[in-house]
MARBA-3410 file (N, C-alpha, C, O; in Angstrom, 1 decimal):
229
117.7,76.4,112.6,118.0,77.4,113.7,119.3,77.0,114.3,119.9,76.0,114.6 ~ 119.5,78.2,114.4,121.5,77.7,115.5,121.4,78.5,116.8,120.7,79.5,116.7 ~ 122.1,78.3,117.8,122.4,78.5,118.9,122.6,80.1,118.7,122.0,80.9,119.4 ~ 123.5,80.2,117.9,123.6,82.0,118.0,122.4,82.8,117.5,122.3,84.0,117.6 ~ 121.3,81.9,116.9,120.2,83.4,116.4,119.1,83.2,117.8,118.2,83.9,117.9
119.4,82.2,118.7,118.7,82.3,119.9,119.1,83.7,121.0,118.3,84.2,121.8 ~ 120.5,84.2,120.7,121.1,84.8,121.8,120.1,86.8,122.0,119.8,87.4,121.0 ~ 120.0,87.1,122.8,119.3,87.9,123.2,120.5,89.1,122.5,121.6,88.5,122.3 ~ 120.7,90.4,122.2,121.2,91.3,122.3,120.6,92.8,123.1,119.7,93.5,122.8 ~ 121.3,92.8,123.8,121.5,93.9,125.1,120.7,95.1,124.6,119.6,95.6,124.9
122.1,95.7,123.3,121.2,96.9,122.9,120.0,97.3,122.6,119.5,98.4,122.8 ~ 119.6,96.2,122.0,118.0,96.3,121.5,117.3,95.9,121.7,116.3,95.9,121.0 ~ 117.1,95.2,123.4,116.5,94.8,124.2,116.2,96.3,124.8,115.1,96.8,124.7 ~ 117.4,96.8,125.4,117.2,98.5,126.0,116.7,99.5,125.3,116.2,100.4,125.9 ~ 116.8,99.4,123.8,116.3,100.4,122.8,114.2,100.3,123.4,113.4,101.2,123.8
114.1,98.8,123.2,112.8,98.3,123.2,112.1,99.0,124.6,111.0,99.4,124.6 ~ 112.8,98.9,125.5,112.2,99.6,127.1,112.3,100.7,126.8,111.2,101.3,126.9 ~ 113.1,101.6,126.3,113.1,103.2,125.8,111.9,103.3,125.5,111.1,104.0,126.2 ~ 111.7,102.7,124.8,110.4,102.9,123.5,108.8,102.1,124.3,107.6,102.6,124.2 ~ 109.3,100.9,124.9,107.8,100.4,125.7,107.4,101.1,126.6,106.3,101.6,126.5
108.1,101.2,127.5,108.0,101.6,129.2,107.5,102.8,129.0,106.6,103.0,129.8 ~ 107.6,104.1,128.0,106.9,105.5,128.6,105.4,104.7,128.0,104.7,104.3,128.9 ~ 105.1,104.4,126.7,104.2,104.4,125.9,102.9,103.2,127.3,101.7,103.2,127.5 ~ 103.9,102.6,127.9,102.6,101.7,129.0,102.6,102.4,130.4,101.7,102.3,131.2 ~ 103.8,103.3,130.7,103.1,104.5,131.6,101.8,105.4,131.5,100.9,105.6,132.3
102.2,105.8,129.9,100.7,106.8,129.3,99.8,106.0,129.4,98.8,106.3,130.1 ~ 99.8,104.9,128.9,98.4,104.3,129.0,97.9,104.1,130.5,96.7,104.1,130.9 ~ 98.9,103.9,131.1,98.4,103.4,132.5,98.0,105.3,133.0,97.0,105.3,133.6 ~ 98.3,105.9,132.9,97.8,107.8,133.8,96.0,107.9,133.1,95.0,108.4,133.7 ~ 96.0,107.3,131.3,95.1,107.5,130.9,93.7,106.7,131.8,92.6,107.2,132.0
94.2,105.4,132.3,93.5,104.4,132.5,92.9,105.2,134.3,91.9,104.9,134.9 ~ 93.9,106.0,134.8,93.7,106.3,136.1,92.9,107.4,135.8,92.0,107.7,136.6 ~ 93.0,108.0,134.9,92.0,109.4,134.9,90.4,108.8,134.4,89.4,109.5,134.4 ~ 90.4,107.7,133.9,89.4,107.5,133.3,88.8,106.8,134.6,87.5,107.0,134.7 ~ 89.4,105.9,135.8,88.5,105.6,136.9,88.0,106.6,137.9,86.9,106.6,138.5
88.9,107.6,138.1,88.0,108.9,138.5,87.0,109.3,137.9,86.0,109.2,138.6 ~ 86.9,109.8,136.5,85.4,110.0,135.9,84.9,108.9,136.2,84.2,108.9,137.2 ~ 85.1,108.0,135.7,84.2,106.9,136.7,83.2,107.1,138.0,81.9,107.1,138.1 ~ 84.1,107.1,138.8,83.7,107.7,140.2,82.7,108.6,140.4,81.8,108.5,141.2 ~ 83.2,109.7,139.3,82.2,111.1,139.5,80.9,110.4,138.9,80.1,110.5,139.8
80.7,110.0,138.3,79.6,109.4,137.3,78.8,108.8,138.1,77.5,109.0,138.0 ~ 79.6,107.7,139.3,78.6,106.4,140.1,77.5,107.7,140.8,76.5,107.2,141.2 ~ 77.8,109.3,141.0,77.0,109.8,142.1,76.1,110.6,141.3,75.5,111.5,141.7 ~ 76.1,110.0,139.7,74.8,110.7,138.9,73.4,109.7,139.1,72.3,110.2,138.8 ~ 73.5,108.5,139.7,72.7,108.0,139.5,72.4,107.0,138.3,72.8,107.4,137.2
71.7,105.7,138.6,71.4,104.6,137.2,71.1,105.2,136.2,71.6,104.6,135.2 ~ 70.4,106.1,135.9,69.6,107.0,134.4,71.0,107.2,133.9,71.6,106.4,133.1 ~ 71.4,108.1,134.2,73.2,109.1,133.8,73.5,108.2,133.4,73.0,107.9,132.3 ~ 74.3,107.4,134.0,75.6,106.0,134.2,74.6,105.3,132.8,74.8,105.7,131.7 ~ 73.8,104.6,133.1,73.1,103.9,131.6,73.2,104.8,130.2,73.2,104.4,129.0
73.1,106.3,130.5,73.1,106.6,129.0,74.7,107.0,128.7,75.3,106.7,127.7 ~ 75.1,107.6,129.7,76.6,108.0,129.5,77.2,106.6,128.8,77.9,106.7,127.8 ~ 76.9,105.2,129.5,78.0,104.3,129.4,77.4,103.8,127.7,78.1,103.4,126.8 ~ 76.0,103.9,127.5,75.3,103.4,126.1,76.2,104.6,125.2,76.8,104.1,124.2 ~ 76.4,105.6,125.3,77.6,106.7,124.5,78.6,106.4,124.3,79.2,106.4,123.2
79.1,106.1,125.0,80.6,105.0,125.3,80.9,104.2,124.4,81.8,104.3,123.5 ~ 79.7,103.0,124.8,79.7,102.1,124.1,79.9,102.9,121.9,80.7,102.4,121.1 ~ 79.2,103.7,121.7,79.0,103.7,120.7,79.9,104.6,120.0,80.1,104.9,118.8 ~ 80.6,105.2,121.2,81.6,105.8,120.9,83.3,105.1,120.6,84.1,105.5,119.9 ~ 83.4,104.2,121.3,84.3,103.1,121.3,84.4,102.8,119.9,85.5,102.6,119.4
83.4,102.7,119.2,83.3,102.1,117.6,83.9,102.8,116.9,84.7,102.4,116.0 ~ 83.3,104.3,117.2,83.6,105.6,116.1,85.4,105.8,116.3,86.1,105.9,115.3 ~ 85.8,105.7,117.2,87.0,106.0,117.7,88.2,104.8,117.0,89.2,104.4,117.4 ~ 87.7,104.7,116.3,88.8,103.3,115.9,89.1,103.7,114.7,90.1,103.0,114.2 ~ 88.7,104.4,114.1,89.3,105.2,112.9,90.8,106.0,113.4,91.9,105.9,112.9
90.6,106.7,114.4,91.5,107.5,114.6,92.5,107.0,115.2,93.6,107.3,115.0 ~ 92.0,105.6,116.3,93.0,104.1,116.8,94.1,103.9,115.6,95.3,104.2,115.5 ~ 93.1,103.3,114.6,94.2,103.1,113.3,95.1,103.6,112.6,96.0,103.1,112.0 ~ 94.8,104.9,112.8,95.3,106.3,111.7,96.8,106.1,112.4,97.8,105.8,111.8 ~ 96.7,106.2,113.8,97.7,106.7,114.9,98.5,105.4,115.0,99.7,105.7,115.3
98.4,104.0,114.9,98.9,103.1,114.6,99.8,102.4,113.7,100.6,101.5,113.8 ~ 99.0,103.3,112.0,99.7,103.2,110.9,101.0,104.7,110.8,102.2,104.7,110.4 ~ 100.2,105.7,111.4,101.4,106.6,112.0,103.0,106.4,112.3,104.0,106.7,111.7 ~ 102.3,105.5,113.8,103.8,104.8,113.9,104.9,104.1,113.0,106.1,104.3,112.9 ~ 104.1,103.2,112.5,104.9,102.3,111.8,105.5,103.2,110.7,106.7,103.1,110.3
104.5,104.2,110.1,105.3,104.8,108.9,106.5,105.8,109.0,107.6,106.0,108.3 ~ 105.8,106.4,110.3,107.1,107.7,110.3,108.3,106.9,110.9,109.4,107.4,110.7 ~ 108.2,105.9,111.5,109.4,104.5,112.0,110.4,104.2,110.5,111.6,104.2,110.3 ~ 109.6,104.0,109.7,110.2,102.9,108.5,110.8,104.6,107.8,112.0,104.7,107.4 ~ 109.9,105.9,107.7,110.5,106.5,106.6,111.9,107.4,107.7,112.9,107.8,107.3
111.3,107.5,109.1,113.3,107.8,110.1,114.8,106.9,109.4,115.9,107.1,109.1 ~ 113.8,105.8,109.6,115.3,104.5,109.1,115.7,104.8,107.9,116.9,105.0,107.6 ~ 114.8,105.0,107.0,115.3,105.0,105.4,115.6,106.6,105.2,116.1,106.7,104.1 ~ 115.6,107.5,105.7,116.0,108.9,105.7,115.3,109.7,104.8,115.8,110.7,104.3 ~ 113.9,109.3,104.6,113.1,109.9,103.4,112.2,111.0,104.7,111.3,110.6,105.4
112.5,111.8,104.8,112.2,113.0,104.9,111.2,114.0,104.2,110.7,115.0,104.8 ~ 111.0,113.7,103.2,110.2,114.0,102.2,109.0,113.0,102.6,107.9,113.7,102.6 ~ 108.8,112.1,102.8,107.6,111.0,103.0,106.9,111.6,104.5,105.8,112.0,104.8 ~ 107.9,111.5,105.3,107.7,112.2,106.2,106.8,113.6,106.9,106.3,113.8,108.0 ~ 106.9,114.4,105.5,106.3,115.6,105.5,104.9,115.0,105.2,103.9,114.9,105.8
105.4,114.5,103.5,103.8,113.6,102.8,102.7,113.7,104.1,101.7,114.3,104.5 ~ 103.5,112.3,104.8,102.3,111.4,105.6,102.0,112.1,107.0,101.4,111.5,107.9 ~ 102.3,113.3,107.0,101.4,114.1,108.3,100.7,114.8,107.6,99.7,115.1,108.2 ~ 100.8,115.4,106.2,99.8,116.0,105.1,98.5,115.4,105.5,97.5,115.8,106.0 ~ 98.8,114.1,104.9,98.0,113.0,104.4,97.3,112.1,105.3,96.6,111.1,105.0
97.6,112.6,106.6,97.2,112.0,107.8,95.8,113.3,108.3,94.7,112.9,108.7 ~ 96.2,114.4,108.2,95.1,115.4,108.9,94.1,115.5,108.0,92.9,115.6,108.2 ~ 94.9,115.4,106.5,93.0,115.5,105.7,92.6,114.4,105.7,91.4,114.2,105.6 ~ 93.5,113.3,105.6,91.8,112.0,106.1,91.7,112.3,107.4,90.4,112.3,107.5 ~ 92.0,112.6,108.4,91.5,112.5,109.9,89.8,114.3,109.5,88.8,114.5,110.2
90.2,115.2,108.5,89.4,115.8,108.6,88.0,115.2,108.0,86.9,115.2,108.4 ~ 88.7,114.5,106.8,87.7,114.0,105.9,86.6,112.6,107.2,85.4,112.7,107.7 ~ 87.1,111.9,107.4,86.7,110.6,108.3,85.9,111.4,109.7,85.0,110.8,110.4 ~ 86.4,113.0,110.1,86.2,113.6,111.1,84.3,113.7,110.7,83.4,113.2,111.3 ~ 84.5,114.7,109.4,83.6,115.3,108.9,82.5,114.2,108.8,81.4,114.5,109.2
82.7,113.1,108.2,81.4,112.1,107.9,81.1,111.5,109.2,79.8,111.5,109.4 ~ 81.8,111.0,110.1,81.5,110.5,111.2,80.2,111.2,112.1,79.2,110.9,112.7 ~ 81.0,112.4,111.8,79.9,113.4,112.8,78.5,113.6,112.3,77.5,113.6,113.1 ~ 78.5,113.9,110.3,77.4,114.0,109.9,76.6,112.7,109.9,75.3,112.8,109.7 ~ 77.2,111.7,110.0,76.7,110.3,110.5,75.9,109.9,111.6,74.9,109.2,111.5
76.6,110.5,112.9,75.7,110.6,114.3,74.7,111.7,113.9,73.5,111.3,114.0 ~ 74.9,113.1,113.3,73.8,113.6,113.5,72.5,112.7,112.6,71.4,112.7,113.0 ~ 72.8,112.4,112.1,71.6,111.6,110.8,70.7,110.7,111.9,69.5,110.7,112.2 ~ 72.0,109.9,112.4,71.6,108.3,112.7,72.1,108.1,114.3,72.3,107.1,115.0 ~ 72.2,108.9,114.5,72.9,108.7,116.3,72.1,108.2,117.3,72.6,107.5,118.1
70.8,108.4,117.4,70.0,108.3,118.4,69.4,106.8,117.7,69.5,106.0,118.6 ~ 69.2,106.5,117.1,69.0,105.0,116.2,69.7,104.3,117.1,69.2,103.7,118.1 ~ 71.2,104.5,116.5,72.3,103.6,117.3,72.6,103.7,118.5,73.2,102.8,119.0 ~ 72.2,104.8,119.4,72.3,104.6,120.5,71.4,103.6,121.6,71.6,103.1,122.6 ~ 69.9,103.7,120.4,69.2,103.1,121.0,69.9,100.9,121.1,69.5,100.0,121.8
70.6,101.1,120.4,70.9,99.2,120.2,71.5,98.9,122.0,71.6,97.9,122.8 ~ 71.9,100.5,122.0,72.8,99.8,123.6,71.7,100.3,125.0,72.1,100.0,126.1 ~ 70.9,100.9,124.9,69.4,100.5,125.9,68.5,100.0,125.4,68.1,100.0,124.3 ~ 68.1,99.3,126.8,66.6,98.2,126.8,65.4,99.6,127.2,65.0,100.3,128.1 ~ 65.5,99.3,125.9,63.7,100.3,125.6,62.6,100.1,126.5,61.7,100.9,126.8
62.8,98.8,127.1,61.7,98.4,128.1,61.9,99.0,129.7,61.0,99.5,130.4 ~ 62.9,98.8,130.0,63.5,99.2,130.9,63.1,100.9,131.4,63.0,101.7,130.6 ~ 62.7,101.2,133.2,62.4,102.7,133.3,63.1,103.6,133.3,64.1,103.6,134.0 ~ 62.7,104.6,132.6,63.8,105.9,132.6,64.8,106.0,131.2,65.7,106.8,131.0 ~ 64.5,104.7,130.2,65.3,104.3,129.1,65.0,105.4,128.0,66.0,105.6,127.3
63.8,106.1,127.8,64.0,107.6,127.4,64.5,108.6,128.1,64.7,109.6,127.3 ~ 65.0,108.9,129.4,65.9,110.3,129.4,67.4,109.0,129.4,68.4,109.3,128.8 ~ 67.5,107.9,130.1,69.0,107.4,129.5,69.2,108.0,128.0,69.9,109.0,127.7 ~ 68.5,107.5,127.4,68.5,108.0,125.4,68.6,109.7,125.3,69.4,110.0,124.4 ~ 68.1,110.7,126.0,68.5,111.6,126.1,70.0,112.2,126.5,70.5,113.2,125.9
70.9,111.5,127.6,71.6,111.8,128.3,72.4,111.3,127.2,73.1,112.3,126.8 ~ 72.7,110.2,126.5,73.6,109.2,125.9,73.8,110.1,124.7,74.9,110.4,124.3 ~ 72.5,110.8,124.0,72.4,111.9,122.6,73.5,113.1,123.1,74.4,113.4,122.3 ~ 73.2,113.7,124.5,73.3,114.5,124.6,75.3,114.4,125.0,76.1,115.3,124.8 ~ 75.4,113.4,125.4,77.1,113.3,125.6,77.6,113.0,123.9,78.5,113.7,123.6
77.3,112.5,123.3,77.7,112.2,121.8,77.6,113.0,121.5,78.8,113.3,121.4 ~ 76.6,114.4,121.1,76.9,115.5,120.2,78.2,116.4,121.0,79.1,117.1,120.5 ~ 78.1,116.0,122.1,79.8,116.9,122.8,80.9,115.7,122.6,81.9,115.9,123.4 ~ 81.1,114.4,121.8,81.9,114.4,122.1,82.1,114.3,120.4,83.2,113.8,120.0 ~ 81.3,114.6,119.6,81.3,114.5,118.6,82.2,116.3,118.3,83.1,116.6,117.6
81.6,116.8,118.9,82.3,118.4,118.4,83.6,118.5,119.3,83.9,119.6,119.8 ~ 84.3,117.4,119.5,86.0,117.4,119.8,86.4,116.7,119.3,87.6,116.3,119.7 ~ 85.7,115.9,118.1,86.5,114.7,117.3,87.6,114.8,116.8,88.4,114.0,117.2 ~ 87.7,115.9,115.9,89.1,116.2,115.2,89.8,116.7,116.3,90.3,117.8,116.0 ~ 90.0,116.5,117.0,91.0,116.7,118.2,91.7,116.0,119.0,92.6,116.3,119.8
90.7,114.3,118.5,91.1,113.4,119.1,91.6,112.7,118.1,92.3,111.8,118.5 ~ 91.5,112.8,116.6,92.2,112.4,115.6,93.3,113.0,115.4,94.0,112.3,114.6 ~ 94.0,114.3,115.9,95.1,115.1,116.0,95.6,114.1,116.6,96.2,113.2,116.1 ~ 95.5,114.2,118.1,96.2,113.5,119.1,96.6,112.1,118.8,97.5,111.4,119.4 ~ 95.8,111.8,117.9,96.3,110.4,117.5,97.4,110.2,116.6,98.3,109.3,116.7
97.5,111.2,115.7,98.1,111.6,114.8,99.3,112.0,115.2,100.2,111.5,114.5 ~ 99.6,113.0,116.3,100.8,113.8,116.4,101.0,112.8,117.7,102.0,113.2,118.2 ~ 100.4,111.8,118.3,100.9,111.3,119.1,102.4,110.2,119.0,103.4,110.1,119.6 ~ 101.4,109.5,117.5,101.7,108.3,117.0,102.9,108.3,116.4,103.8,107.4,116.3 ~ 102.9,109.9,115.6,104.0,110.2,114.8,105.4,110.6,115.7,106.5,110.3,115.3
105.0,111.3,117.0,106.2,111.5,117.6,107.2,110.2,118.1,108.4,110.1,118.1 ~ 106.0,109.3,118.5,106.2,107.6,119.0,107.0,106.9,117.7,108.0,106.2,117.9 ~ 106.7,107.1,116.9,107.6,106.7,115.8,108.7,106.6,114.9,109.1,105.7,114.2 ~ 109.3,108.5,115.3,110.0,109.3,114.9,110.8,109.0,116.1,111.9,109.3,115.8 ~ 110.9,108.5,117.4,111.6,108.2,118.8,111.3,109.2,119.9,111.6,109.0,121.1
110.9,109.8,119.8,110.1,110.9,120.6,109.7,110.6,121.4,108.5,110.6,121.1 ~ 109.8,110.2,122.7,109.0,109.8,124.0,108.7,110.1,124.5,107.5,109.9,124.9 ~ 109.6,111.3,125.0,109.0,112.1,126.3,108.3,112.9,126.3,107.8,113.2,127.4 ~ 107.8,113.8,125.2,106.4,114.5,125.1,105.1,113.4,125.6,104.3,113.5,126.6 ~ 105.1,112.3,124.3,104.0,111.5,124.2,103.8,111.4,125.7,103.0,112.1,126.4
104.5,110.4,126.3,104.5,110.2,127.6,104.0,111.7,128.5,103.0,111.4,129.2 ~ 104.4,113.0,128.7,103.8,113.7,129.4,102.5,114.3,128.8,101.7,115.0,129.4 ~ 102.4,113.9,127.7,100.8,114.3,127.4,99.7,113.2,127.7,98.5,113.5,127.4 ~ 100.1,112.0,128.3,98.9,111.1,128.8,99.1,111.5,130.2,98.3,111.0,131.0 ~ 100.0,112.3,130.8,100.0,112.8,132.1,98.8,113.6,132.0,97.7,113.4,132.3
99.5,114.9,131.4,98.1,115.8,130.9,96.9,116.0,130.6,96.1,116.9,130.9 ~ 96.8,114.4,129.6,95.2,114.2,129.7,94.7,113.9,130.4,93.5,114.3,130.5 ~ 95.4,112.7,131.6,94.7,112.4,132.7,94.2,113.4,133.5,93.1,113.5,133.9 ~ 95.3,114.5,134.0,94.7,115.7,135.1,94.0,116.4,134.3,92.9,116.7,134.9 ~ 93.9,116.7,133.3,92.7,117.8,132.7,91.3,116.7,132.5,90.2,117.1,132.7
91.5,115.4,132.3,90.1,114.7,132.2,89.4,114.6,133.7,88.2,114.9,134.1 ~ 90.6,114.0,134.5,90.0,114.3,136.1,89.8,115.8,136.4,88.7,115.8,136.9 ~ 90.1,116.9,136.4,89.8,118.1,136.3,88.8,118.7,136.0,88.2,119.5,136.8 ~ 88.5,118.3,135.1,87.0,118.6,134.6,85.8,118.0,134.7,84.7,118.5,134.5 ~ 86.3,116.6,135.3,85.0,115.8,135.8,84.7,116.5,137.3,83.6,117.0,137.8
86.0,116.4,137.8,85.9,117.2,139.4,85.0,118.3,139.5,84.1,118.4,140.2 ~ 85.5,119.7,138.3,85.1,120.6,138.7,83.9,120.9,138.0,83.0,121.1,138.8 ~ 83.7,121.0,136.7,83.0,121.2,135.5,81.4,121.0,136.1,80.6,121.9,135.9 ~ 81.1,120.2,136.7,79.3,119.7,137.3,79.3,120.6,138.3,78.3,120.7,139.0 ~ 80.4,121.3,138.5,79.6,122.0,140.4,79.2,123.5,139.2,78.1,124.2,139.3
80.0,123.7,138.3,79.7,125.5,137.6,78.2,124.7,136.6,77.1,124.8,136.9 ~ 78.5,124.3,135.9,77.3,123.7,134.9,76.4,122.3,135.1,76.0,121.7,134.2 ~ 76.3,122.2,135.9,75.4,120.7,136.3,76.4,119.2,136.2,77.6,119.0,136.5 ~ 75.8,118.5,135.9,75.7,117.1,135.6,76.4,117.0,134.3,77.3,116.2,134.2 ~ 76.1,117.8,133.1,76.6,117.7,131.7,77.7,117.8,131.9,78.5,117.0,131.4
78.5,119.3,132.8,80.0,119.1,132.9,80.7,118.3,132.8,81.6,118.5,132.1 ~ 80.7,116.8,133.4,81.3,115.8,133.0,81.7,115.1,131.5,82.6,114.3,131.3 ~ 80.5,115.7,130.6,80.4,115.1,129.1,81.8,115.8,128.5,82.2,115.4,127.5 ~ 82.5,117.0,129.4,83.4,117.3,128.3,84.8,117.3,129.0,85.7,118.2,128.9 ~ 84.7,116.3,129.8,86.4,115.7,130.4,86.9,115.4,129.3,88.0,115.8,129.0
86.2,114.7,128.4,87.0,113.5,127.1,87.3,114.5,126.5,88.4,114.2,126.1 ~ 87.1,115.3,126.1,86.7,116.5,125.0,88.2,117.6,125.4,89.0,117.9,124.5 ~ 88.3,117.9,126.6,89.1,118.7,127.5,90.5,117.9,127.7,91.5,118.6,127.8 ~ 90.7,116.8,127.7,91.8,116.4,127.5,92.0,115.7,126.0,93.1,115.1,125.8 ~ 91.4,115.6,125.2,91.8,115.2,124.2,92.8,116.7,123.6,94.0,116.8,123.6
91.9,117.6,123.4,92.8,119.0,123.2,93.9,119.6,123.6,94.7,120.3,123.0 ~ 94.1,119.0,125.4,95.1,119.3,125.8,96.7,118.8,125.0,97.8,119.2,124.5 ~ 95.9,117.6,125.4,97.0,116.0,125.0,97.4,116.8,123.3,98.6,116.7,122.9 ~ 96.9,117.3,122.6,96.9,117.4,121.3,97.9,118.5,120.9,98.9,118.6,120.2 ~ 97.2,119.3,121.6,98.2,120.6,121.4,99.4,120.3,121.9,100.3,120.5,121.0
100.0,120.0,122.9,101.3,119.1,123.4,102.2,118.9,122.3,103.1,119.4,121.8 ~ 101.4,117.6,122.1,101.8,116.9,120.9,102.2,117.5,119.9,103.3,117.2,119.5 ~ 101.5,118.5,119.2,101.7,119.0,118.0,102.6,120.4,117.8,103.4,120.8,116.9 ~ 102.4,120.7,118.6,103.6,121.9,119.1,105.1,121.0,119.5,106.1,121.4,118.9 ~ 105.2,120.2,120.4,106.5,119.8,120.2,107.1,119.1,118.8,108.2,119.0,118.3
105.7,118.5,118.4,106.1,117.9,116.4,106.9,118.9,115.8,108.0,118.7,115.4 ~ 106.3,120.1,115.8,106.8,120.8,114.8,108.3,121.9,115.9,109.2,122.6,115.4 ~ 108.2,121.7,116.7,109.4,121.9,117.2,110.9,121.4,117.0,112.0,121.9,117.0 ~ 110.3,120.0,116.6,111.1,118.8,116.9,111.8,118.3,115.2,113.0,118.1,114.8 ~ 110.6,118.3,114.6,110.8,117.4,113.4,112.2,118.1,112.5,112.8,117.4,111.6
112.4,119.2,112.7,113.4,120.4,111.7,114.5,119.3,112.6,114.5,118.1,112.2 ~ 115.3,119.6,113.5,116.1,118.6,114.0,116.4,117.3,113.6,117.4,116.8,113.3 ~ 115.2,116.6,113.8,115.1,115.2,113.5,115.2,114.6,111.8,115.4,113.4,111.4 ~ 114.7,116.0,111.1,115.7,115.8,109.3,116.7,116.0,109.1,117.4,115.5,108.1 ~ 117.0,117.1,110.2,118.4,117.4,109.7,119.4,116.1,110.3,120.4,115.7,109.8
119.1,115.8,111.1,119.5,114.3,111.6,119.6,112.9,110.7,120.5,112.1,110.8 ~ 118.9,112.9,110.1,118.7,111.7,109.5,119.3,112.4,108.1,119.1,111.7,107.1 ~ 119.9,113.6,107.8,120.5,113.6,106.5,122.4,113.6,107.1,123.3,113.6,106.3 ~ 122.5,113.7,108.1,124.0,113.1,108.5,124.7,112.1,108.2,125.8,111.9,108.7
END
């Protein structure tokens, strides 16, 4: 090692905050809308809160498909900007929505099979009221199961804009998710009960998505013709 490969350079230090600072903003609006539903949740009472959070939990698992998708996203539409392949580009958003449908489709026929099985690993059976928790927990999973592919979009057209350099959509669509998830937790239970809340996650995943995907294809005709300069 030598003294000069120690030395910091400026530009790509600044490039790096371009690119970090929106992406840990969004997360942080996501993280604030999600303690409001919170909030709304603590005034359902222990039954709710135990089955909703046992959904959660098992929902967290399922969601990591679409984590990944949106992560390999990045890096690829990153690597095929630099190399100017434009054509790969097109490929890998092809090839991104039919696995996100294909992975959509089994997931869901999966919970329906086996859902209440698995849900039961995250309540104590012994425990009172652990059959309508198991009710409440089924009943937020099949709603968040019928907005899946919406949350595999959003991962998709999120990841890919984050990649391609695109910030400032990504960034105002974790704005958007957050007010439409608090939105609906707010309002949603006073028109339809208690369940209203099961479709905050549901309600901004769609928002956040369509954002997304509408400025993609706004965007991306520019951003080839760019990279063939």
């Amino acid at each position: 090692l030598t003294k000069a490969e120690w030395k910091t350079d400026p530009v790509i230090l600044l490039h790096l905050c371009r690119l970090g600072i929106p992406t840990g903003l969004q997360m942080s609006m996501i993280t604030l809308g999600g303690m409001v539903l919170q909030s709304v949740l603590n005034g359902f009472g222990v039954v709710f809160v135990a089955g909703y959070t046992a959904a959660n939990k098992l929902y967290g698992i399922l969601e990591s498909a679409s984590v990944a998708f949106g992560y390999a996203m990045t890096a690829y539409m990153g690597q095929n900007r630099g190399a100017r392949n434009a054509a790969r580009i097109d490929a890998g958003i092809r090839a991104v929505l039919v696995l996100s449908a294909e992975f959509t489709a089994a997931i869901v026929t999966a919970m329906l099979v086996a859902g209440k099985p698995l849900l039961g690993l995250f309540l104590s059976t012994e425990e009172a009221g652990a059959a309508d928790a198991l009710a409440v927990a089924y009943q937020y999973l099949m709603v968040l199961m019928a907005f899946l592919f919406a949350l595999f979009m959003l991962q998709a057209y999120r990841s890919s804009l984050q990649g391609l350099g695109e910030m400032t959509v990504p960034t105002l669509s974790g704005f958007a998710e957050m007010l439409m998830r608090m939105g609906a937790a707010l309002m949603l239970p006073t028109f339809i009960g208690q369940s209203g809340v099961f479709f905050a996650e549901g309600a901004a995943w769609v928002c956040a998505a369509a954002l997304n995907l509408v400025w993609y294809y706004i965007r991306i005709g520019k951003i080839k013709r760019d990279m063939l300069k």
